[in-house]
C-alpha positions in Angstrom: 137.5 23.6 87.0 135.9 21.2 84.7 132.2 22.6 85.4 133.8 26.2 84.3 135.5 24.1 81.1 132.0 22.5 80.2 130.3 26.1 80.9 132.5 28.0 78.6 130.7 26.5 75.8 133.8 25.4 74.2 132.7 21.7 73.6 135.7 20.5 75.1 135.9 16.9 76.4 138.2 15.7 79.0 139.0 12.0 78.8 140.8 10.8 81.6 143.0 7.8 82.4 143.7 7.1 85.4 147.5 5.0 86.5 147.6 2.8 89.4 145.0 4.8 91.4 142.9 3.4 94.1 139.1 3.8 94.4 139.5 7.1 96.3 141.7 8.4 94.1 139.5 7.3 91.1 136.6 8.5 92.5 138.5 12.2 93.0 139.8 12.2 89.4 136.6 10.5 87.2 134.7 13.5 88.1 136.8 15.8 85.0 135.5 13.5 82.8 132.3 13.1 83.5 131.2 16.8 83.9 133.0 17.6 80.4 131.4 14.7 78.9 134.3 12.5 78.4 135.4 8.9 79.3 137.3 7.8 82.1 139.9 4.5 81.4 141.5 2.7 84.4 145.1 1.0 84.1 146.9 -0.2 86.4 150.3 -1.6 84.8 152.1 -0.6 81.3 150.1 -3.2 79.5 147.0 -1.3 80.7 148.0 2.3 80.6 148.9 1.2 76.8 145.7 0.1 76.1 143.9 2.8 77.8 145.5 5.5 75.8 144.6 3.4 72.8 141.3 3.2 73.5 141.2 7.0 74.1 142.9 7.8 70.7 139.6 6.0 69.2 137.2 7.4 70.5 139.0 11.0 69.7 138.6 9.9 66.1 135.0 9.1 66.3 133.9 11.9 68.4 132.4 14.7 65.8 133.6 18.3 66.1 131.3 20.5 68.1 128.8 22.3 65.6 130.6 25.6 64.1 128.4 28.8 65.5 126.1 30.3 63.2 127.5 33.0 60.9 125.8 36.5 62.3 126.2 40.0 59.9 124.2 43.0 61.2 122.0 44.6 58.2 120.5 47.3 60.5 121.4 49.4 63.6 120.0 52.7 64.9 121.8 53.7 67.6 119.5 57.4 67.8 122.5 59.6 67.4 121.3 62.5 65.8 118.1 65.0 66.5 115.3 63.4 65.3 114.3 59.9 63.9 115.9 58.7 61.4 114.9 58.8 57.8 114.2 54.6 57.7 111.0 55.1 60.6 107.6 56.4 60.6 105.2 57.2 63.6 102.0 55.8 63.4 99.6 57.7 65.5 102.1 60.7 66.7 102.1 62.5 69.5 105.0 64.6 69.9 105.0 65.2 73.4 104.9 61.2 73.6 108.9 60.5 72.5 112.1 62.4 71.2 115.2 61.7 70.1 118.2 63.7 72.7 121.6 62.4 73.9 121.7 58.7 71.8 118.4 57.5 73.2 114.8 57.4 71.9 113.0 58.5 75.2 109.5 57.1 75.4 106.7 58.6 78.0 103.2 57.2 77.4 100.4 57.3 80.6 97.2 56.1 78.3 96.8 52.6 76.8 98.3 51.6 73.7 100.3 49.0 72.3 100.0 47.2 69.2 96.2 45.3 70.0 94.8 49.0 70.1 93.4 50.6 66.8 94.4 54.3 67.9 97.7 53.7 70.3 100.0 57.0 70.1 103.3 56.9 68.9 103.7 53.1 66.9 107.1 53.5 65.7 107.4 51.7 61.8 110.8 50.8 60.5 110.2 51.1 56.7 113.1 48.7 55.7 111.8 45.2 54.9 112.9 42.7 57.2 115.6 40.1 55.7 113.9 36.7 54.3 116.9 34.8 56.6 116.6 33.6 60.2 117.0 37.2 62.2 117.6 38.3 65.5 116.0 42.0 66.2 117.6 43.4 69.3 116.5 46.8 71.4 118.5 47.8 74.0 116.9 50.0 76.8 116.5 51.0 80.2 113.3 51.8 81.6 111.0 52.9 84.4 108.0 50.3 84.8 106.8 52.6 87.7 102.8 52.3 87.0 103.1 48.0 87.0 100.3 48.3 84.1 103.3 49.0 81.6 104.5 47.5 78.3 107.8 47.6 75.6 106.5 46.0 72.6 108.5 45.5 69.6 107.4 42.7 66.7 105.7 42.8 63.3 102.0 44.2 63.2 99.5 44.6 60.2 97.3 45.9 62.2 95.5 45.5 66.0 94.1 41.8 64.5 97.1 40.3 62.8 100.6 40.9 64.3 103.2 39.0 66.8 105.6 40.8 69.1 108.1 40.3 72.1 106.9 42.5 74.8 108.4 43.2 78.3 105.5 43.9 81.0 104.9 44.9 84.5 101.9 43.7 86.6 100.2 42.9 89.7 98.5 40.2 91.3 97.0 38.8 94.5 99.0 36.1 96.4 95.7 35.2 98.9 97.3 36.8 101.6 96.3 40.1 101.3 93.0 41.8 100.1 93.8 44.4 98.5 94.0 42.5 95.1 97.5 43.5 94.0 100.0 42.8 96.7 102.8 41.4 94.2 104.2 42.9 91.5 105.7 40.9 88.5 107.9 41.6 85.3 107.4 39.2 82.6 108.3 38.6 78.8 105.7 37.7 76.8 105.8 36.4 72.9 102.2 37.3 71.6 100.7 36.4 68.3 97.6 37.8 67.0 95.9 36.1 63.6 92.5 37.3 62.2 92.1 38.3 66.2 92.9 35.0 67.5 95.6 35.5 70.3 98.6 32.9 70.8 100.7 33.5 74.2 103.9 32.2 75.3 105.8 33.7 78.2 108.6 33.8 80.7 108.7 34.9 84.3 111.2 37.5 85.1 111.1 39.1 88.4 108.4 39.1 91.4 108.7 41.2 94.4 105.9 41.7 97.3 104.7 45.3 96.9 103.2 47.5 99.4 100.1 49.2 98.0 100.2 52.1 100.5 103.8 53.1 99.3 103.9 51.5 95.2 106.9 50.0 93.9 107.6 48.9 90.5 110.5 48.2 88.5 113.8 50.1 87.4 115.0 47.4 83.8 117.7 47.7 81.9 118.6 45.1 79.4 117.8 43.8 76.0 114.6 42.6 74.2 115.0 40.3 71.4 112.6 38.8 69.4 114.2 36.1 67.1 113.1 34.1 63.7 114.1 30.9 62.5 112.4 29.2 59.6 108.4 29.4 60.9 109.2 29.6 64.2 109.7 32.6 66.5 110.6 33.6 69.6 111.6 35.4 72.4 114.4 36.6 74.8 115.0 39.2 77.5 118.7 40.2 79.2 118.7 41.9 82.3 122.0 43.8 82.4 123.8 42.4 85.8 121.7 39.2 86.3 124.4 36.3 87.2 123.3 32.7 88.2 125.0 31.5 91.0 128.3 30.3 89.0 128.3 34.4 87.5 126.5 33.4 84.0 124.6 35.5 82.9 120.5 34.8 82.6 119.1 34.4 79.7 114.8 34.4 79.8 113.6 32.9 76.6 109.7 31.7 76.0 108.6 29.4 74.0 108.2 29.5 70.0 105.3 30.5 67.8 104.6 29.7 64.5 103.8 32.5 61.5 103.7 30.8 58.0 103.7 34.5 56.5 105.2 37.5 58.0 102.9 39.7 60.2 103.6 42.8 58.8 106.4 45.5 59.2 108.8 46.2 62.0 107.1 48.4 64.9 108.0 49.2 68.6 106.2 51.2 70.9 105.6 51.7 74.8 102.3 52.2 76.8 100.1 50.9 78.7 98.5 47.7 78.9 95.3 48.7 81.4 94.8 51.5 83.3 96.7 52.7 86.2 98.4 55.9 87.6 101.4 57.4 86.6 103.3 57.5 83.2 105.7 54.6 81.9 108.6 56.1 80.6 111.7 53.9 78.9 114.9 55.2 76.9 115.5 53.0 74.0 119.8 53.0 72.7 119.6 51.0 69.9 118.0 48.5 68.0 120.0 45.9 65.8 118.9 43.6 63.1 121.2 40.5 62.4 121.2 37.6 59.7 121.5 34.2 61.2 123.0 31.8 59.3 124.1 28.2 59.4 127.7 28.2 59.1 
């Protein structure tokens, strides 16, 4: 119980005193202050007890309040509910038979390469609304088919193929050394990518791995969020898959590292493809994507 009280975020400490307890009964007790971060004070008679609870009333008063969570107000949200795009994006590169807007998604289908290091990918999706100057979250919601394992969700800022950084979610294979057929595991992976003047920066995150049979290919059904998140400089990225629990039911956050931009990339573009050649098409219904403030409180 005081695991779940330290979990919950709250910044709740327990200090603990403990009355005329011997060392197993100590030992028993100790442990709800020490996993919320408190202090435990033994007595043993009134004198003590007295003292103890003295003590404890001090270092109440010098303990700081837990930091206040930052203040969040959502400046943008497309939630595709209509029959086309809304006014607020452009296409770069259409292809009509590559996306439309039915039933509150934006439905993706791409089986060439693409993405935002190609000159000439198909269907670069531009929000024309300039990004906030204040730390930001920008969230897309989706679920997706990464049937081909060559596929890629990209969404980030981009001048062009040489100067842009985005949060992408991508499927892949590789070869364990056990096999040799060269691609006998398949991966999912989140991946913060900054491109400056065509030098590329990487950070990333494993997601999931499963062996895969190459005689019968199996890829990977997603559903989640992708968020790619500014503060200050610094940027960085985040992937939800809905369902995912640890072991105590929390659910699992994979975040990379940050990257640095001193200016911004360029405008607000998502887009899904393929990252190398393989068979099939990628296909992936976006629901929404959100654009929050973040600030200190």
């Amino acid at each position: 119980e005081a695991k779940k009280i330290r979990e919950s975020g709250t910044g709740l400490k327990a200090h603990v005193v403990g009355f005329t307890l011997d060392e197993k009964q100590r030992q028993a007790i100790q442990c709800v202050a020490d996993e919320t971060g408190g202090k435990y004070f033994d007595a043993q008679d009134a004198n003590g007890l007295a003292g103890a609870l003295a003590e404890v009333q001090k270092v109440v008063a010098e303990t700081p309040p837990p930091p206040a969570e930052p203040v969040r107000e959502r400046v943008f949200f497309d939630d595709f509910d209509g029959a086309d795009l809304a006014e607020t994006w452009t296409v770069n590169n259409p292809n009509p038979d590559g996306y439309i807007v039915e039933n509150g998604n934006l439905l993706m289908v791409n089986g060439a390469l693409g993405g935002f290091s190609t000159t000439d990918g198909a269907n670069l999706i531009q929000l024309e609304a300039d990004l906030p100057a204040d730390d930001w979250d920008v969230k897309l919601v989706f679920d997706g088919e990464f049937k081909s394992l060559k596929d890629l969700l990209e969404i980030g800022l981009r001048t062009d193929e040489k100067n842009y950084l985005s949060a992408a979610v991508v499927s892949s294979t590789y070869n364990t050394g056990s096999s040799s057929s060269g691609d006998n595991r398949a991966t999912m992976a989140l991946i913060l990518r900054k491109v400056s003047n065509g030098t590329e920066t990487l950070a990333d995150a494993s997601v999931q791995q499963k062996n895969r049979d190459t005689s019968n290919p199996v890829g990977f059904t997603f559903k989640g969020t992708l968020t790619l998140s500014k503060r200050g400089r610094s940027y960085s990225a985040s992937l939800i898959q809905e369902g995912e629990k640890d072991a105590d039911g929390n659910q699992i956050v994979h975040k990379t590292e940050s990257l640095t931009s001193l200016r911004s990339p360029g405008k607000l573009m998502l887009t899904a493809a393929k990252h190398a050649q393989a068979e099939g098409e990628f296909q992936v219904n976006i629901a929404s994507v959100e654009i929050e403030t973040v600030k200190a409180p």
